[in-house]
C-alpha positions in Angstrom: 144.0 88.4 131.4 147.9 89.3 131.0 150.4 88.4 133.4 150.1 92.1 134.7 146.1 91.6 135.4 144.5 93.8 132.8 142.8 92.7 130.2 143.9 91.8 126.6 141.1 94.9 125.5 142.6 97.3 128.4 145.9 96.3 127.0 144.8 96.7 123.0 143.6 100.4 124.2 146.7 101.4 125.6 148.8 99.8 123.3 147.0 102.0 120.4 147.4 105.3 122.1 151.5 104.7 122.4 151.0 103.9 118.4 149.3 107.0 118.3 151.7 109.0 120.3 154.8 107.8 119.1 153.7 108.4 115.5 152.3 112.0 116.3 156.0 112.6 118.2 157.9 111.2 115.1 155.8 113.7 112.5 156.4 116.7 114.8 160.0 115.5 114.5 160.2 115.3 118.6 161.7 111.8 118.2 164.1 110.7 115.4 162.0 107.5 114.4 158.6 105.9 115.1 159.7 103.8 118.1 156.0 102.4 118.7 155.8 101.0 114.8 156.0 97.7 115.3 154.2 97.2 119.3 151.3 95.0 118.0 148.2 94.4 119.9 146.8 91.2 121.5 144.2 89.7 119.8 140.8 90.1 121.2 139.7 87.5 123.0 136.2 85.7 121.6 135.7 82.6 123.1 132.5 82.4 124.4 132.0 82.8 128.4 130.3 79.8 130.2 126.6 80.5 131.1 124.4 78.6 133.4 121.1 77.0 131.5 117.7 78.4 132.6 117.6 75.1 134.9 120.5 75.6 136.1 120.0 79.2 136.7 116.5 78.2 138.8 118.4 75.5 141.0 121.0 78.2 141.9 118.4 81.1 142.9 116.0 77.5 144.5 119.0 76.5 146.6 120.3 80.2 147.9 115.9 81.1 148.7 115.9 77.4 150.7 118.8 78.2 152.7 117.6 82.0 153.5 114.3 79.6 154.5 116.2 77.4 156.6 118.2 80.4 158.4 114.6 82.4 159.0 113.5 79.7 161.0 116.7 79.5 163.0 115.8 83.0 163.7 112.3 82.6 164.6 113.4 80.1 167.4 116.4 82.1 168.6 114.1 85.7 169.0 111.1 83.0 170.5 113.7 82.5 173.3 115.2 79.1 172.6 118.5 81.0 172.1 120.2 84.1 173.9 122.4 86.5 174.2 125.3 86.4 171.4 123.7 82.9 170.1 120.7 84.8 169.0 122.6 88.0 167.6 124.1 85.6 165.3 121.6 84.0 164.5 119.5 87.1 163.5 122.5 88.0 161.6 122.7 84.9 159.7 118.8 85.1 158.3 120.0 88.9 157.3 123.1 87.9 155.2 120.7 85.1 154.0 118.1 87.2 152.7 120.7 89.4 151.6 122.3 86.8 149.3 119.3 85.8 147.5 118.3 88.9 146.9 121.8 90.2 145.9 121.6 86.8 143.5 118.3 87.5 141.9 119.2 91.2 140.7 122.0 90.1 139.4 120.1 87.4 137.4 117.2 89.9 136.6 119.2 93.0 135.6 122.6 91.3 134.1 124.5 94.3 136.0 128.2 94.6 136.4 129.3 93.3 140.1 131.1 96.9 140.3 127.4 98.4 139.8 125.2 96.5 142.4 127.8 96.6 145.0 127.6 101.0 144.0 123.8 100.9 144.5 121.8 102.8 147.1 118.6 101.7 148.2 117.5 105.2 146.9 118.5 104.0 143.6 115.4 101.2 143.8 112.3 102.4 142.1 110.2 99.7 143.9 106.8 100.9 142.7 107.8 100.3 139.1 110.7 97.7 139.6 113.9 99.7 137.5 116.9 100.2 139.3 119.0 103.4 138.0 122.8 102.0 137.4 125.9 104.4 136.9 127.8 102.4 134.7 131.1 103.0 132.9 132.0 106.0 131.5 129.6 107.6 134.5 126.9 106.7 131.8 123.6 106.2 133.8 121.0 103.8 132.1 117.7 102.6 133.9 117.1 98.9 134.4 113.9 97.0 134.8 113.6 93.4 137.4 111.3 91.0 137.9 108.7 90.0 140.6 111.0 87.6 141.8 113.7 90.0 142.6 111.1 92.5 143.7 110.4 90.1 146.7 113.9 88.8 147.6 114.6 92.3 148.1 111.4 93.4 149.8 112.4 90.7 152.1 116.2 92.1 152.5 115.3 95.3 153.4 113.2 94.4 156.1 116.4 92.9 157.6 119.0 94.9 156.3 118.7 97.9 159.3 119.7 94.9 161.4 123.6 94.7 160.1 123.7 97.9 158.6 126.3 100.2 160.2 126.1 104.2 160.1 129.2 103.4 157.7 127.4 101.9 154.7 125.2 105.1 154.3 122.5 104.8 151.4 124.2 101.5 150.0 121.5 98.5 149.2 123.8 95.7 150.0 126.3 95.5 153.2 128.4 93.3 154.3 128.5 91.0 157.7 130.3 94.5 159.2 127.3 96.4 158.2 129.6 98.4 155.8 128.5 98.6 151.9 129.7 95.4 150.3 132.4 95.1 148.4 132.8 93.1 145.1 135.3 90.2 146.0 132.4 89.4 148.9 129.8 89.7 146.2 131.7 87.0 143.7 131.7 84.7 147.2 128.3 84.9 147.6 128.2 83.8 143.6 130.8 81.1 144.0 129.3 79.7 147.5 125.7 79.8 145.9 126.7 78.1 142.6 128.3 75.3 144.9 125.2 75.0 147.0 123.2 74.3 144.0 125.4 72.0 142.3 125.7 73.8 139.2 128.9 74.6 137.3 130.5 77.3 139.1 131.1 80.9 137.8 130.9 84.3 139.2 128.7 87.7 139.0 129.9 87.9 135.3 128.3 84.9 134.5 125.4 85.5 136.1 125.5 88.7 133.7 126.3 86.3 130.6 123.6 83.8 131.3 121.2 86.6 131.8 121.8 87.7 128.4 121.4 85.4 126.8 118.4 84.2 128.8 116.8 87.2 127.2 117.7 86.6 124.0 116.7 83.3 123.5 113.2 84.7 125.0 112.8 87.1 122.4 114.6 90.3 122.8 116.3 92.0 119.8 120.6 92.7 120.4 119.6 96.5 121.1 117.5 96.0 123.7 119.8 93.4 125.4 122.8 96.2 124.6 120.6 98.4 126.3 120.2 96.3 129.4 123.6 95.7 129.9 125.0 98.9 129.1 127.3 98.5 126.1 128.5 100.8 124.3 129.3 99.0 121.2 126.9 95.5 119.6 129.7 94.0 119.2 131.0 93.8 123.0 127.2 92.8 123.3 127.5 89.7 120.8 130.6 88.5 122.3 128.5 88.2 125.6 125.5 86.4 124.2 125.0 82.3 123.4 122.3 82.0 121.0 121.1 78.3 121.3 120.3 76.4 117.8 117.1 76.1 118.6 117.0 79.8 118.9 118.9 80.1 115.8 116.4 77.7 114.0 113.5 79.0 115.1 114.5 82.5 113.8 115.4 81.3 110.6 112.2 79.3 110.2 110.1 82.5 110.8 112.4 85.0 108.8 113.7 83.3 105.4 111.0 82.7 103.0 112.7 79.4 101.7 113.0 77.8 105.5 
């Protein structure tokens, strides 16, 4: 990131139009020289993003479903009657944002989807029968995105709860905030940080949540298109630079591919 908060690739974008412009000015002899020659680009910036292991990734998604455990039962007391009044609101409110957490956790895991994307979904977006989710991504480009039985449940589970904190406000949206208003993506990265912290694991955000699932899938199998695919690149490239290929991976592949292995 620059001083000003975008990033070096924003910055190389916009620093190629002005090239552009400038020269196209200077040819059509609407400015007396080419005052954009020499405004170089940053360098892109390829070192690798930190991603959680598959262990590591199964403690964080372990610790955030025992704690949505831990805050049902506080909920089963309070509605039995051992609690009342505002002590039992909140307590019905903490299971919600419980269950809403792991589930919010395991679809970013399972899909790899920007934080800007789940925090735009709408439970009408959900295909639950066949498990895809349908993502407007960049550009307005729409892709469809398989998940996993695990996610599946987590957010069975979360709707059950969710018309409990869900104002008139957050509309269609799948995930809401404590204020029952869609959520926005700083509180998403807090539910990240807070769950990586739980867990003990090294701590990171939605985006590397979308980085280790990448590479997750990778190492599992799955050819660079399909992960581009999945994530919603538009270029392999950006899709490489998001992707750790363990050596074992590596070796494995070479074994199996080169005839002289």
């Amino acid at each position: 990131m620059s001083a000003s908060g975008s990033a070096r690739a924003t910055i190389a974008r916009r620093s190629a139009a002005v090239r552009a412009f400038s020269a196209w000015a200077h040819r059509g002899a609407l400015l007396t020289a080419d005052v954009a020659v020499r405004l170089r680009s940053p360098r892109a910036d390829n070192r690798l993003p930190a991603v959680l292991t598959e262990e590591q990734a199964e403690a964080l998604l372990t610790a955030a479903a025992r704690r949505a455990d831990e805050a049902s039962e506080a909920s089963a007391l309070a509605e039995g009657g051992a609690a009342r009044g505002e002590d039992a609101r909140k307590s019905i409110a903490r299971r919600a944002i419980a269950l809403r957490d792991v589930a919010l956790l395991e679809l970013l895991y399972a899909t790899g989807v920007r934080v800007s994307e789940l925090c735009g979904l709408d439970v009408a977006d959900l295909d639950r029968s066949r498990r895809t989710l349908r993502v407007l991504g960049k550009g307005g480009n729409e892709r469809t995105v398989p998940y996993g039985a695990p996610a599946s449940r987590a957010l069975e589970h979360w709707l059950s709860v969710r018309g409990r904190i869900a104002a008139g406000a957050a509309g269609g949206a799948l995930f809401v905030g404590v204020r029952g208003r869609r959520l926005d993506p700083r509180a998403a990265r807090d539910v990240v940080h807070r769950a990586a912290a739980l867990a003990g694991v090294p701590d990171l955000g939605p985006h590397g949540l979308r980085h280790s699932a990448a590479t997750h899938v990778l190492n599992g199998g799955a050819d660079l298109r399909s992960v581009q695919e999945l994530l919603g690149h538009s270029s392999l490239s950006t899709t490489q630079r998001y992707t750790h290929v363990s050596t074992e991976r590596l070796r494995a592949v070479y074994a199996q591919a080169f005839p002289r292995a």
